[in-house]
N, C-alpha and C positions, 0 to 999 in steps of 0.2 A: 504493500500500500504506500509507504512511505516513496518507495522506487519509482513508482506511477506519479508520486504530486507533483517530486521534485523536476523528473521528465518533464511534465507537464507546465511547470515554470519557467524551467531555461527553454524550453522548445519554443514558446512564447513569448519570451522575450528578444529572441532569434530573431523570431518573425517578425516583431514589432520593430528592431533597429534598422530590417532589411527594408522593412516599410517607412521609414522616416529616410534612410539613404539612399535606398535605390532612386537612380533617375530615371524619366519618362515612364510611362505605361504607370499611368495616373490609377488606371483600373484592379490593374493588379497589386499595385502599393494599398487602396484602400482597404481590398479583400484579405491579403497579408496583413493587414493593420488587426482586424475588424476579427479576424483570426487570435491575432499575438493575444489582443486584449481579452479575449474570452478564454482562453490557455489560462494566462495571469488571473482572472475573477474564477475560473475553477477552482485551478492551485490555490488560492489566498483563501477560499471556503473550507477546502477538503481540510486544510492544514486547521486552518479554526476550528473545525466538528472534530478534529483530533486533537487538538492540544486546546483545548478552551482559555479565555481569560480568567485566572483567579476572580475572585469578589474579593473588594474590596471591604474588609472587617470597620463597619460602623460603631463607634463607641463615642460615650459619654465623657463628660469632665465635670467632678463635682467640684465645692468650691476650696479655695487655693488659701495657704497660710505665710506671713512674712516670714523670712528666713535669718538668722540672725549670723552674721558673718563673724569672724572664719567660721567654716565648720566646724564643729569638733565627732562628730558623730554621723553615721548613716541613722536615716530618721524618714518620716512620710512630708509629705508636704502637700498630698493631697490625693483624697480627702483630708477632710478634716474629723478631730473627735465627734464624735455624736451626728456626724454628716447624714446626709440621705441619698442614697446612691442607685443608679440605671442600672440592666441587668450586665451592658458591658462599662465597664468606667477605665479609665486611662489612670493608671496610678502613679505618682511621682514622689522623688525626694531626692534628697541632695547627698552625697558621702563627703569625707575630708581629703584633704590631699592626699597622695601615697595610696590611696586603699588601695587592696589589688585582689583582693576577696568577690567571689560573685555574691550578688544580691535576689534572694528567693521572697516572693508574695506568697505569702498561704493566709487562705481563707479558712475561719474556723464557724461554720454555720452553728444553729440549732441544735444537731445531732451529735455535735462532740467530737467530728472526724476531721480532720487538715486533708484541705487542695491545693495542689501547689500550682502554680499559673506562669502560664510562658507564654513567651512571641513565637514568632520563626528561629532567634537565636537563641530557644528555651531558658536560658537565664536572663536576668531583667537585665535592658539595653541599656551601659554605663555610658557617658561621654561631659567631658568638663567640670567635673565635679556633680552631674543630675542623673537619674536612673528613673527609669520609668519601665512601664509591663503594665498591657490591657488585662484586665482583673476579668472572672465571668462567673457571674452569679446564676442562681439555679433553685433558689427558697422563694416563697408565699411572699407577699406582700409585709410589708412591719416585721418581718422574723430579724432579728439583731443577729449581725454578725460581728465575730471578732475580724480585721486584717494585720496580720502579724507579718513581720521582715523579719529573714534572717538574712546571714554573712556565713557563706560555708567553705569546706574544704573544697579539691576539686573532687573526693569520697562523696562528698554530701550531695555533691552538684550533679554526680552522673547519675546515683540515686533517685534525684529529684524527676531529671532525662528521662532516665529509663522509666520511671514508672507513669509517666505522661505518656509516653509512644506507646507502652504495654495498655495503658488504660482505653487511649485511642483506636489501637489495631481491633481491640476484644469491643468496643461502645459500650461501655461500661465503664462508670467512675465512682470505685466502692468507698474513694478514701483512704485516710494513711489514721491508723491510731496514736496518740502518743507518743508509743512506745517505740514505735516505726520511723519515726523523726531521728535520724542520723544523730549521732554524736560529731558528728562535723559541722553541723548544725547551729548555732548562737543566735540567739532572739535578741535583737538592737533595740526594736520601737514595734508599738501594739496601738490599734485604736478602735475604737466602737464604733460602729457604724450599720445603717438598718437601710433594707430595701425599698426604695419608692413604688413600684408597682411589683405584681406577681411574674418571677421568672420561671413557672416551673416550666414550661414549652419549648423554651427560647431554644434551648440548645440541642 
């Protein structure tokens, strides 16, 4: 399949320079043309129904807290304590200079159990001193969540990896208990925070 799109693109685009250079026989440059360009919207389709555009991940931002310089600590900056927060929310905070530690979000719902939350780069995205990682809720409406940060080893961090792609491949996200929480693991900053509308569907 792949062999037929790409044929299908250079062969069309062949036809298409032979038709913008060739001189005279006006008739058969248009036919060549008219040719190239249907080769090229083939190929450009087949290729799309095969490799699709990702979606783009839509998420929230609750509200933002002053930061008080230098850093001295990895810490949230947003949300806020007691915040009210979307089913996706964009989570941020600042680290101190030098840190060289990755930084993990876990959500601790209702039921007592840690989810730990990642982008494409499954650890939260550091750069300039700010870190951030889209959060994704999944509780009733008003249910209070804990959102906890840690700073891990790179133990704790493949841990964290690996039980996100295991949870993904299976569609099933049972939770980590306690106990399951890496000793590579250290808790910086915690804050409360409750769900504005019901996410049980969303995901």
């Amino acid at each position: 399949m792949w062999i037929s799109v790409i044929v299908s693109i250079a062969f069309g685009i062949v036809l298409l320079l032979v038709a913008i250079f060739k001189k005279k026989n006006y008739k058969l440059r248009a036919v060549l043309g008219i040719i190239g360009i249907s080769l090229l919207f083939y190929g450009s389709y087949t290729y799309g129904a095969m490799e699709p555009v990702p979606l783009i991940e839509i998420f929230d931002v609750a509200n933002k807290r002053q930061v008080e310089y230098p850093v001295k600590k990895v810490q949230v900056t947003s949300p806020t304590e007691n915040d009210t927060v979307q089913c996706r929310n964009l989570t941020m905070g600042v680290y101190p200079e030098g840190h060289n530690k990755d930084i993990w979000v876990l959500l601790l719902p209702s039921n007592g159990l840690y989810y730990p939350q990642s982008d494409n780069t499954n650890t939260s995205y550091k750069n300039d001193g700010k870190w951030q990682v889209i959060t994704r809720f999944g509780g009733s409406m008003n249910e209070d969540y804990q959102l906890l940060v840690y700073e891990t080893d790179s133990l704790a961090s493949r841990f964290f990896t690996q039980t996100i792609e295991k949870w993904k491949a299976a569609k099933e996200y049972p939770g980590l208990t306690k106990e399951q929480i890496p000793d590579g693991a250290k808790k910086v900053d915690e804050i409360y925070i409750t769900l504005a509308r019901d996410c049980t569907d969303v995901f």
